[in-house]
C-alpha positions in Angstrom: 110.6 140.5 77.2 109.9 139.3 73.4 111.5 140.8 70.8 109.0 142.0 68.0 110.2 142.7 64.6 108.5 143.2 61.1 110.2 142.6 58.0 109.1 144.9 54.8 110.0 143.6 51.2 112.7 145.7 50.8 114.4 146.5 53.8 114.6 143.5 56.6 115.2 144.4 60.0 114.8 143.1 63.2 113.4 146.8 64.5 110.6 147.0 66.9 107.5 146.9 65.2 104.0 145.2 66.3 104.2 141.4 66.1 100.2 141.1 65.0 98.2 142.4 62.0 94.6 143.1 62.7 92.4 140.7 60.9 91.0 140.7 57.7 87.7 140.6 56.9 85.8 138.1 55.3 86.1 138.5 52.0 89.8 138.8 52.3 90.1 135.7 54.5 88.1 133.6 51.6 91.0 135.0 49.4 93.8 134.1 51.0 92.4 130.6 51.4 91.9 130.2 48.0 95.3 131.3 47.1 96.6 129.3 50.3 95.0 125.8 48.7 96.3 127.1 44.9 99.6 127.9 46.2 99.9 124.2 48.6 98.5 122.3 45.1 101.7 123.9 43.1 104.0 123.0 46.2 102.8 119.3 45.8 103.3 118.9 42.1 106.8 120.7 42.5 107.2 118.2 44.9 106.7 115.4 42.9 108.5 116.5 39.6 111.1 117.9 41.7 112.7 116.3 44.3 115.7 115.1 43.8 118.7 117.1 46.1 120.8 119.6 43.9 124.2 118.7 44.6 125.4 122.2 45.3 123.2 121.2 48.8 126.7 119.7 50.4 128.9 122.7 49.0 129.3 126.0 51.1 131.4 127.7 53.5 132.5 125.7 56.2 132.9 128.6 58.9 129.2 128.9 58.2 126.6 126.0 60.2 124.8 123.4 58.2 121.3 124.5 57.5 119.1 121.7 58.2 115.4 121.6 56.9 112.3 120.5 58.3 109.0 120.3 56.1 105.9 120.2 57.7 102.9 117.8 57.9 101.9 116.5 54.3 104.8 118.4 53.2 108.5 117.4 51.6 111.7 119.1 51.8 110.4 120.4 48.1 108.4 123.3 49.7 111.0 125.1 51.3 113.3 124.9 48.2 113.4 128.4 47.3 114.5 129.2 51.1 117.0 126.7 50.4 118.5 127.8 47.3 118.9 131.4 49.0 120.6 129.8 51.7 123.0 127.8 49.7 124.0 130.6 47.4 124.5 132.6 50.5 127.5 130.0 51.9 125.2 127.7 53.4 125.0 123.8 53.3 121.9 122.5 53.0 120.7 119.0 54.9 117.8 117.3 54.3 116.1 114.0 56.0 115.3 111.2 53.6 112.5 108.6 54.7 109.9 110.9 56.3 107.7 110.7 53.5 104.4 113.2 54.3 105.7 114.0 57.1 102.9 112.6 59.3 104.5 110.7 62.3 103.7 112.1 66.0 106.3 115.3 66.5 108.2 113.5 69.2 108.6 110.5 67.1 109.6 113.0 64.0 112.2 114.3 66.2 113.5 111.0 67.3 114.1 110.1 63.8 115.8 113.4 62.6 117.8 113.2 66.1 119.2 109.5 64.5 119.5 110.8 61.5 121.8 113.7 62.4 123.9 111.9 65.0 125.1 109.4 62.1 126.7 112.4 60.5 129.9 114.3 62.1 128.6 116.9 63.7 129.6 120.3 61.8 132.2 122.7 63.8 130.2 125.7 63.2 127.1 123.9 64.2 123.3 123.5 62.4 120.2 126.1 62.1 117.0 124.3 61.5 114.9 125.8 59.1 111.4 124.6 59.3 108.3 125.1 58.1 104.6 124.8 59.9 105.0 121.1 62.2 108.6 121.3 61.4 109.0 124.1 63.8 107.5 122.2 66.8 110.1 119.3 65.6 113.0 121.9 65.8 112.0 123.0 69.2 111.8 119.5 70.6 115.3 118.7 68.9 116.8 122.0 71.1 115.4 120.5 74.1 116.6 117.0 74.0 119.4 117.1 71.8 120.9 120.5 71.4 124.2 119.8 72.2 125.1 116.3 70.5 123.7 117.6 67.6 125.5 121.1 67.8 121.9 123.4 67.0 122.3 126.4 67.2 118.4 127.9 67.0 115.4 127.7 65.2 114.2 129.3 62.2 110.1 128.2 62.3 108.0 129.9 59.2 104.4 129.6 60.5 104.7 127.4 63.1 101.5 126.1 65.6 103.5 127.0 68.6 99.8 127.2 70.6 98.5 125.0 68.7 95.4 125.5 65.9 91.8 125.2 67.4 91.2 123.8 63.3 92.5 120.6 64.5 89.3 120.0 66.9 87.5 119.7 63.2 89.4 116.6 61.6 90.2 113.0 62.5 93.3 112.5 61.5 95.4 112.1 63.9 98.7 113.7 62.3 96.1 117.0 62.4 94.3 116.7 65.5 97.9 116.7 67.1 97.8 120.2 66.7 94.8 120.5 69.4 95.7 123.3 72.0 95.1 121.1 74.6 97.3 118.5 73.3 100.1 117.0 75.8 102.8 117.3 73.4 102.0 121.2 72.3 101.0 121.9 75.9 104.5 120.6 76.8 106.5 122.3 74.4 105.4 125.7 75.2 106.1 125.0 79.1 109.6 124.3 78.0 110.5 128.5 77.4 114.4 127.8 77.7 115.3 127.2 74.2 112.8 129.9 73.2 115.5 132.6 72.9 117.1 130.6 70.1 114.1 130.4 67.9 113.3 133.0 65.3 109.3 132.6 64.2 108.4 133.8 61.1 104.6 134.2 60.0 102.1 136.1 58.0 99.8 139.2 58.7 97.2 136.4 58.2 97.3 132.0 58.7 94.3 130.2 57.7 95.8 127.3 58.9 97.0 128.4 62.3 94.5 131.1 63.5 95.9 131.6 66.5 99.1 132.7 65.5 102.9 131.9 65.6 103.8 134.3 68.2 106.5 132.9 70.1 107.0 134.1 73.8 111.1 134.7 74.5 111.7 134.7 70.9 112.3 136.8 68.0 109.1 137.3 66.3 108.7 138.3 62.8 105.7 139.8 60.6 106.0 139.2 57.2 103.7 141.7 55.1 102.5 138.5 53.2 99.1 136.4 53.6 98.6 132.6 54.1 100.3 129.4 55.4 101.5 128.5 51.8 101.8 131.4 49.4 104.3 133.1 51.8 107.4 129.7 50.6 108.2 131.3 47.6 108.1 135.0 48.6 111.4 136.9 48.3 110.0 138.4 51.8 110.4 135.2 53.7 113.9 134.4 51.2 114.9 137.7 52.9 113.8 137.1 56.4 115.2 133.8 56.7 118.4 134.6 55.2 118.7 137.1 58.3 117.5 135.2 61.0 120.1 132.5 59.9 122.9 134.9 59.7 122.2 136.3 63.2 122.1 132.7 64.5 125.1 131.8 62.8 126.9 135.2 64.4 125.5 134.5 67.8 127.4 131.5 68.1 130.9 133.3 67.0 130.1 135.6 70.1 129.8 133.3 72.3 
């Protein structure tokens, strides 16, 4: 059975709650796109003013696993910075992946890469928690697949990920987009593989312009955020709060076990 949670702005639990928010309207949707497309323009020039790596990134609690972070397609490690920053001031050692510019190589391939990456570092004692974003999700799944245990992940934290896919991607031609196609092998594949799925939490809004058919993960801990939009809902102190949870419970798991 899945396990549903919603997360309020105050008070972040992982009680049972409905997984789905009805849909908005019309109006409502034309809203949240337009605050969606304001909110991924600020994320890109933060991105460019802004990326160097704080230091404080390789200083944290050693008991406590590396958090690793994922962007997602046209993104940078930039856009989860605010997730980050909680993290680290929480104990948590941040990793991120130079090279992967945009972020718009075929999620297999994206996973090879940060798989390489990874394995030229020792792997941590208390292990790693990816912490991903949109693609970045899909890319921390495949990594549980193939290389859970060289690597020493522990789970998945995915923030609006396409798990099903998005049926948008029938409408572009680029192929780091059209990826995302339901039908596509490399979706279609990764949501036959249900193992992992009890190690992934999936975090998403009441509302995703860019992923209308939702995030909802089956096996894993599902979370509704009480925020709209693919975008706007990286630098809400919602998700900050969420994530900081899911990472914790990850982190405890692995103590139990």
């Amino acid at each position: 059975m899945d396990q549903e949670s919603v997360a309020g702005a105050e008070d972040v639990t992982l009680a049972d709650a409905p997984p789905v928010a009805p849909r908005p309207g019309p109006l409502a949707i034309a809203a949240i796109v337009a605050a969606d497309y304001v909110h991924a323009s600020l994320w890109h020039v933060r991105a460019f003013f802004g990326g160097r790596i704080p230091r404080e990134y390789g200083r944290g609690d050693p008991a406590r696993p590396v958090v690793v972070l994922i962007p997602g397609v046209y993104e940078t490690w930039t856009f989860l910075k605010p997730v980050a920053d909680r993290l680290n001031a929480d104990g948590y050692r941040i990793r991120i992946a130079r090279g992967l510019g945009l972020n718009r190589r075929p999620i297999r391939d994206t996973a090879a890469r940060f798989a390489r990456a990874l394995g030229r570092l020792p792997k941590p004692d208390a292990g790693c928690v990816v912490v991903a974003h949109s693609k970045g999700g899909l890319v921390g799944k495949e990594l549980l697949i193939t290389d859970r245990e060289r690597l020493g992940l522990l789970g998945v934290v995915a923030v609006c990920t396409p798990f099903s896919g998005s049926t948008l991607a029938r409408y572009v031609v680029d192929p780091s987009l059209r990826e995302f196609l339901p039908t596509d092998a490399t979706i279609v594949a990764l949501g036959d593989e249900r193992g992992v799925n009890g190690d992934v939490v999936s975090i998403y809004s009441t509302f995703d312009p860019h992923v209308p058919d939702g995030s909802v993960l089956p096996g894993a801990t599902n979370v509704l955020l009480p925020v709209a939009g693919h975008f706007v809902i990286l630098g809400s102190s919602e998700l900050a709060d969420a994530v900081e949870l899911a990472v914790d419970d990850l982190a405890e798991r692995s103590q139990r076990a």
